[in-house]
Every structure is written in C-alpha cells, then in structure tokens.
N, C-alpha and C positions, 0 to 999 in steps of 0.2 A: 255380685257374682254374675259372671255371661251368662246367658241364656242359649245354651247348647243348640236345643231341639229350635230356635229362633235362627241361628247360625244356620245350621245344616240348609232352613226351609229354605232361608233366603239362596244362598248360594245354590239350591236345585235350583230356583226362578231364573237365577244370575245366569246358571248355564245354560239354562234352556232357550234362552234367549239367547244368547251369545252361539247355541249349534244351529237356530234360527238365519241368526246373521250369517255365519258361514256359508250357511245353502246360500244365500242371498250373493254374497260375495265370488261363490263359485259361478253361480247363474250369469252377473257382470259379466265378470270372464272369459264367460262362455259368450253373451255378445260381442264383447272387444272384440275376439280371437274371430267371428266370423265378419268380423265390420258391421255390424246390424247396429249402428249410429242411431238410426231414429227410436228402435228398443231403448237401445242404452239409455239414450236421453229422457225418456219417461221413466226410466227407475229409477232416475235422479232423485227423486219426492220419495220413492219408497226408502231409499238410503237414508236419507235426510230425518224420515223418521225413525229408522234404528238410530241413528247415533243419537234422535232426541231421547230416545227410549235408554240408550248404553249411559247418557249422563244423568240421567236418571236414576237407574241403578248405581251408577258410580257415588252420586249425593248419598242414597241410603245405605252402601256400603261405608263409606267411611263414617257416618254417621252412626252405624251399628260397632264401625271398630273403635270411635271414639272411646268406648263404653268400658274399652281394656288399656285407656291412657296411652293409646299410638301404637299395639303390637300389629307388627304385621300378620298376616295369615296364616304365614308358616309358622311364626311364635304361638298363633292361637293355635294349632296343630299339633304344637309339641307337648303345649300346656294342659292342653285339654283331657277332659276324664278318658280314662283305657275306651269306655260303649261309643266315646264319638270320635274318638282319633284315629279309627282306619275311615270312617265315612268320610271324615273331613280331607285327611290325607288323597283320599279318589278324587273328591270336590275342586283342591287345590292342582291335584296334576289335571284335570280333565281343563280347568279353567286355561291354566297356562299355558297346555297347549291350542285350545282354540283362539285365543289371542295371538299365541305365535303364528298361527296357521292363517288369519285373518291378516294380517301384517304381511306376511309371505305370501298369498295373494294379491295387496294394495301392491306392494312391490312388482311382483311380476307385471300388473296392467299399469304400473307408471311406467316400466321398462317397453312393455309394447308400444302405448302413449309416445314416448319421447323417441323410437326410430318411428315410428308411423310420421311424426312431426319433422323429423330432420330429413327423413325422405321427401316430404313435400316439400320443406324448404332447398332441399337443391333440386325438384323439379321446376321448381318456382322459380328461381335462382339461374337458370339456364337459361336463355334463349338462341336462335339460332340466328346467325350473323351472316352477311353475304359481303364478301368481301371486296366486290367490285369488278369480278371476272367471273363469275360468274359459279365459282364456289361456295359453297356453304360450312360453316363452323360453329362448332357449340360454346359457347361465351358465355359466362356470369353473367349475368342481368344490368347487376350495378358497371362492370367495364364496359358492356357494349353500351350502355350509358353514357357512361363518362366519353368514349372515342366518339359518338357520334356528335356531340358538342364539342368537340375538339379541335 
C-alpha cells in the first residue's frame, strides 16, 4: 500500500522547490527585460543548478510513483483515502500550475530572445552604400556585397 503521509512530504519538497524556481525564473526576466546581459549570464550556473535539482526530484518522483504500478497523480488523488485527498488535490493544482507558470515565463524570454536577435540581425544586415554621386543608401549587407564584386 502507498504511503500517503510519504506522498504528501514529498510533493511539499517538490513544490517548494519548484515556487523557488519560479522566483528564479521571474528574476531572469527581469534581467532580459532590462538587458542586464552580464547579470543574466551569471545566473546561468544558478539555473543550471535548479534544473540539476528539478531532475532530481523528477528521479524520486517517479520512483515513488512506480510504487502504484504507473498511476499518475491525479489517479493517486482520486484513489486515495477521504484525510489526504483534498491535501493532495491542493499539492497537484499548486504543482501544475507552477510548471505552467515556469514554461510561460521560458517562453516569454525566448520571445524577447529571438526579436532582440532578428533586430540585430537586420542591423547587422544593413550597411550604407554610396552610390557614386554622392548619395547614400541603406543596402543589405550580403547585396552591397555581392555589387561591389560585380
């Protein structure tokens, strides 16, 4: 038989960690958003060790849920005695949604990420071109390239 009061502890650990991260992931964010690049890139290591810490948890999670022949959480939720099926119930929404919420930030800072990166690449991507009279014009990189070999 599961071990209820063994469930419950863990999954307090599990989240505690996991609203841990979140702050962590907010904080990111909070550098992206003001460009503080040189920040960010030292929290690099601190991430690095939540996710080693998140697979961590993730081992001894399924490891504990082996124990009910593959139910998932919500099944052990449903199953479980009347004293721990609202705790577990709180455990399982609190978790889901900081996951979600964790994902939902990664996202947002790939989305800054990647215009931050196609802005530089078409400033990168332009240079200015003089046409011979004494004008000037803004030209892709690679064609004023390629004409002046031409």
């Amino acid at each position: 038989m599961l071990d209820y009061n063994k469930v419950t502890a863990f999954f307090d650990e599990y989240i505690a960690h996991y609203r841990e991260f979140l702050k962590f992931e907010y904080s990111k964010l909070d550098l992206l958003n003001k460009g503080e690049i040189e920040k960010l890139s030292k929290e690099l290591s601190s991430e690095q060790a939540f996710i080693m810490k998140t697979n961590s948890y993730e081992s001894k999670r399924l490891k504990l849920l082996a124990e009910t022949n593959g139910a998932s959480f919500s099944e052990i939720t449903e199953s479980a005695p009347e004293q721990y099926r609202g705790k577990l119930e709180n455990q399982h929404k609190e978790m889901s949604e900081l996951v979600f919420k964790i994902k939902e930030i990664n996202d947002i800072a790939n989305d800054i990420v990647t215009e931050r990166l196609r802005r530089i690449n078409s400033r990168v991507g332009e240079v200015d071109v003089y046409d011979g009279k004494g004008s000037v014009k803004r030209e892709g990189a690679v064609r004023a390239a390629i004409s002046k070999n031409a």
